[in-house]
C-alpha positions, 0 to 999 in steps of 0.5 A: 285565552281562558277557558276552563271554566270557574264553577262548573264542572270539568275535567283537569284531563281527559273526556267528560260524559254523562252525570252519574250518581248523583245523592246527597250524602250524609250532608254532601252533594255528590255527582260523578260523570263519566270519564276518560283520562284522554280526550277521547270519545270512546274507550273504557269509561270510568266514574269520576267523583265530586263532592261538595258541601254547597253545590258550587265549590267541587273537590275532585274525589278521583276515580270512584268507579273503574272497570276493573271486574269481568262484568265491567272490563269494557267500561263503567257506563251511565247510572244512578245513585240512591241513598238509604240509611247510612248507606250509599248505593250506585247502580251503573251498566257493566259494559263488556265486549268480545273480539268480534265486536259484541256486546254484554250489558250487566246493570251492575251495584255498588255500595259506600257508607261513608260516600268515599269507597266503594264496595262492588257487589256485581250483577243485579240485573241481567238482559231479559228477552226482547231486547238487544244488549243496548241496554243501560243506564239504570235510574233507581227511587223509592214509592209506596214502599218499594224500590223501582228501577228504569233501564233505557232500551232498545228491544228486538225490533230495534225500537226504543223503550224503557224497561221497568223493574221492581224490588224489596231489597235493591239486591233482587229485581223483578222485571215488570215489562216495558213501561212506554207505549210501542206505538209511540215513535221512540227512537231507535233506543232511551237512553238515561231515562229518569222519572221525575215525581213533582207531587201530583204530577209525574214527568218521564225525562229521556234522551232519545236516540233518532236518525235525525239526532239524540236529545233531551225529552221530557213527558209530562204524565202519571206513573201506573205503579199497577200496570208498570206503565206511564201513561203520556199527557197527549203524546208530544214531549218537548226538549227539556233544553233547546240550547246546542249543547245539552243532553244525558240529564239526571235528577235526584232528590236532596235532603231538603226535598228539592228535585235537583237536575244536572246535564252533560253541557257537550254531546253533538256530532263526534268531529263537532265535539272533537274540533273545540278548542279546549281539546288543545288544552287536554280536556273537553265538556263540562256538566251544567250547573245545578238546576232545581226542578218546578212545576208551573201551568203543567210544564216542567221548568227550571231555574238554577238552585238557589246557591248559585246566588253565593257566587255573586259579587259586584253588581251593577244594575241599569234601567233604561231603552234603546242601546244598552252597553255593559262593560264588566271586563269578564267572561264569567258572570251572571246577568239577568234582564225583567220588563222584556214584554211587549217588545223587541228586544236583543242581546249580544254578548263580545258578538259570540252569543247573540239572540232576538226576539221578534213580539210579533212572530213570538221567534227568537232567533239564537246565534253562537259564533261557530269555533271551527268556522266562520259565521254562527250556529242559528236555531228558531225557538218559539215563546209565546212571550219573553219576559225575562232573561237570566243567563249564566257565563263562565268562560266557554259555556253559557246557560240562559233561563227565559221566563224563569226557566219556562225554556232554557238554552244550554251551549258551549260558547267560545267568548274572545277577549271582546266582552262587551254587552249590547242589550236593544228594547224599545221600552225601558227595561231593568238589567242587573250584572254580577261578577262571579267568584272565579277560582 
C-alpha cells in the first residue's frame, strides 16, 4: 500500500517535526522542518531545507542547520526566517543540555545571501528573569520600522506566556516584558507563537500547551507596539484547525504579499504517533500544503494557495441528489462539493474518511478509521451551516476546507485500496473530482 505522500512534504528518512524558516527568497519558497534522521521523537533536532519555485514541486536541500556549535550541541529547535535586502536571516533555539538533565535555551542567528549556506552568528537572545529554560521558538517581522520578535514561554509560576522583543539591527535585542495578559489561562507554556497582521486587524497564533493537550489557537486582537502588549478581541480564541492531526503553524509573508501558513500534519500522544504504519517504511509525518491566510466577518480563514490548482488533472463533475458514487481508482485527488445548504448531507471516502453533517443540530460528525485498532476516531464540530467542501487527499493525509476555509480539518488518514466515494444530499448538488499529479 502507498503511502508517502505526492505534493506534500515529507521525509525520504527519519522523523518530521515543526515548519521552520519559512521566507520566500530571492524568487524561492523556503521551508525547512524539524528532523531527526531515525523515527525517533526525540533526540538532536536538525533543520531540513526545501526549496521550491511554485510551492508544490520541493527539492530537498539536506541539512540547513545541524547542532554543531556549544550553544547548539542538544539540538537546532523551532524558528523563523526574515529576509531583508539581499539577505536571509534564520533565528532558531539553541537547545543545550547537562548530565543532570537541565536545560540552556539560546535564541540563536543565522545569516545566507544566497538561501544556500548558512553562516551561524551564535546567541542573540539569552534567558531574561522570570522565566524557566523553556523558552523557544523565536517568530521575527518587521513594523514601524523596527524589528520584533516573540519567544513562546513558560515563566517562573510555571504558566505560559509569550515574551516580546525589540530590535534596530536584528543583532542587538531588547526585551519588552510579556505580551499576553497573566490572568488568561495560557496553559502550562506557548509554543511557536506567531502574530499575523491582516492590515486592520491583527490575530496572535499559538500553540498551547495544557493538561488536557497541546493545540493550535488563534486570537483575534491589535498589537500595542506602545505597550509591547496584544490586547484579545473578548478572551476566547478558537482552533485555528479542528482536524486530529494539526499543530506548530508558522506563517510568512511572500513576495507578492500573501500571508502564507504551513503546520505540522503529525503531533498527538508519543505511542499514537509512533504506531502509524509509515514508521515501518522509516519515516514519519509530513507538513500541511500551503495555506494562504484571509479575513472574513473577523475570522481568520484559510484556503489552499492558489498554486495547488496546477496540480489538477482529469476532471470530472456530477450534479445530482441522493446517492452519489465516485470512482477515480486513487488516494491522491482533490475534490470539492457547492450547494451543501440546507440539508443533510454526507461524505465516505474508501470508509476510511467519513464525516455528517446534521441541518438541524448544526453538528458535524467527522470519523477516521483508526490505524492501530478497530473502529474510528470521532470528534463534534460545530458549523452554524455548511455550504461547502473542499478536500485534498494524498495517500495518507488529508485536508478539508468547509466553507471556503471559515474550519478546516487536517489528519493523517490511513486509505485502503477501497476508493470509492459515497456522497448522500437531499437536494441536488455540484461535485467536482480532479486527479492530482502524482510523483
Amino acid at each position: 500500500m502507498e503511502m508517502r505522500p505526492n505534493y506534500h512534504i515529507s521525509p525520504e528518512h527519519g522523523f518530521l517535526n515543526d515548519p521552520n524558516g519559512l521566507a520566500q527568497f530571492q524568487g524561492k519558497y523556503h521551508v525547512f522542518y524539524q528532523w531527526l534522521p531515525d523515527v525517533v521523537p526525540q533526540g538532536s533536532k536538525i533543520w531540513r531545507h526545501c526549496v521550491s519555485e511554485d510551492l508544490i514541486h520541493w527539492e530537498d536541500m539536506g541539512c540547513g542547520l545541524k547542532p554543531e556549535e556549544w550553544y547548539e550541541k542538544n539540538g537546532c529547535y523551532s524558528g523563523s526566517g526574515i529576509t531583508e535586502e539581499d539577505t536571509y536571516y534564520l533565528f532558531y533555539t539553541g537547545n543545550v543540555r547537562d548530565s543532570e538533565g537541565g536545560r540552556e535555551t539560546y535564541q540563536c542567528l543565522a545569516v545566507s545571501s544566497d538561501g544556500v549556506t548558512f553562516h551561524k552568528e551564535g546567541p542573540v537572545v539569552y534567558l531574561p528573569e522570570g522565566y524557566t529554560p523553556h523558552f523557544r521558538d523565536p517568530k521575527v517581522w518587521k513594523k514601524n520600522g523596527r524589528w520584533w520578535m516573540v519567544v513562546g514561554a513558560q515563566t517562573k509560576e510555571l504558566k505560559g506566556n509569550v515574551a516580546l522583543f525589540v530590535s534596530d539591527d536584528l543583532k542587538k535585542w531588547q526585551w519588552k516584558g510579556n505580551m499576553l495578559d497573566s490572568s488568561m489561562d495560557w496553559g502550562y507554556m506557548c509554543e511557536c507563537p506567531d502574530l499575523a497582521d491582516m492590515g486592520e486587524e491583527q490575530f496572535l497564533i499559538v500553540s498551547r500547551q495544557k493538561e488536557d493537550g497541546c493545540r493550535g489557537m488563534v486570537f483575534a486582537g491589535t498589537m500595542d507596539y506602545e505597550q509591547g502588549r496584544f490586547h484579545i478581541d473578548g478572551n476566547a480564541g478558537i482552533l485555528l484547525d479542528e482536524g486530529f492531526d494539526f499543530y506548530a503553524p508558522q506563517t510568512f509573508t511572500d513576495e507578492s504579499g500573501r500571508r502564507l501558513l504551513m503546520g505540522w500534519l503529525g503531533a498527538g500522544e508519543i505511542e499514537y504517533q509512533m504506531s502509524q504504519p509509515t514508521v515501518e517504511e522509516g519515516w514519519l509525518h509530513m507538513l500541511t500544503i500551503p495555506r494562504e491566510l484571509y479575513v472574513k466577518n473577523g475570522r481568520l480563514c484559510q484556503k489552499p494557495a492558489d498554486e495547488l490548482k496546477n496540480l489538477r488533472k482529469e476532471e470530472e463533475s456530477i450534479y445530482g441528489n441522493g446517492s452519489i458514487v465516485i470512482d477515480r481508482h486513487s488516494k491522491c485527488m482533490e475534490i470539492s462539493a457547492e450547494g451543501l445548504e440546507n440539508q443533510t448531507v454526507t461524505f465516505d471516502f474508501g470508509k476510511v474518511l467519513k464525516f455528517l453533517y446534521e441541518k438541524e443540530t448544526g453538528t458535524l460528525h467527522l470519523f477516521r478509521k483508526k490505524w492501530n485498532g478497530e473502529g474510528y476516531d470521532e470528534k463534534e464540530i460545530h458549523l452554524n451551516k455548511l455550504e461547502d467542501f473542499r478536500i485534498y487527499l494524498d495517500q495518507s493525509a488529508a485536508e478539508i476546507f468547509l466553507n471556503q476555509g471559515e474550519k478546516v480539518l487536517t489528519m493523517k488518514a490511513y486509505f485502503t485500496e477501497d476508493t470509492l466515494i459515497h456522497i448522500h444530499s437531499e437536494l441536488q448538488i455540484k461535485v467536482k473530482t480532479w486527479l492530482l499529479e502524482e510523483k
